[in-house]
N, C-alpha and C positions, 0 to 999 in steps of 0.2 A: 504494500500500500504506500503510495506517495502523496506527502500535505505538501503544501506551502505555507510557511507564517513567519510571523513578525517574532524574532529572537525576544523582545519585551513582550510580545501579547500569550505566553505561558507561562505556567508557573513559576517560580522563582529559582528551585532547583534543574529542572529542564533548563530554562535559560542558561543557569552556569556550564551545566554540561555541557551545552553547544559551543559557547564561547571558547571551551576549553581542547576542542576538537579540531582536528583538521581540516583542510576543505574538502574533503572525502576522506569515509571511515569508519569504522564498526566500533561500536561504544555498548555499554551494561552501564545504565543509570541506575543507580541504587539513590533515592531520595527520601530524606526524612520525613515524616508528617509536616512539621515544623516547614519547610521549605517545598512541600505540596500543598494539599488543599485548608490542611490545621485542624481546629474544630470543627467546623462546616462539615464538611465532606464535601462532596458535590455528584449527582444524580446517582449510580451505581457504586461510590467509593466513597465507604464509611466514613465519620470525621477521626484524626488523627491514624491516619492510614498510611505508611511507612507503603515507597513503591517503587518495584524493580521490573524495568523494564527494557529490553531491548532496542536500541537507535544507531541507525544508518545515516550519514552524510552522502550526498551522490555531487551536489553542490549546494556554494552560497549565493546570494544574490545580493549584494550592497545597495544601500541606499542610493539614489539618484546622483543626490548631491557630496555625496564619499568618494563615489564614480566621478562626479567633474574634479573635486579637490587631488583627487591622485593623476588626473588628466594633464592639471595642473602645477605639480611637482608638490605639491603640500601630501602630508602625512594622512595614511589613510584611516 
């Protein structure tokens, strides 16, 4: 199965994970409650639900304006 999303618009620990990955790449997210969904839960996953999950990078896609700034010579 392939998403596309916004490295901010998941959870807190997913986001790290990603960050922490290459631009393609096989990762085991192991995430805390704490840095998943907390107390909440959210639909199918209980609150304080520790979660390990399997993720794939194939690629990334930079923002627009990351893409002109490195076009650019500025830091990406």
């Amino acid at each position: 199965m392939h998403a596309a999303f916004s490295v901010n618009g998941v959870i807190p620990g997913f986001s790290q994970g990603l960050q922490m990955m290459a631009r393609t790449g096989i990762a085991r997210f192991c995430i805390p409650a704490a840095m998943g969904y907390g107390a909440q839960g959210s639909g199918p996953i209980p609150a304080n639900s520790d979660l390990v999950f399997p993720g794939r990078t194939d690629r990334f896609t930079r923002p627009a304006a990351e893409i002109e700034a490195m076009r650019k010579g500025g830091a990406p």
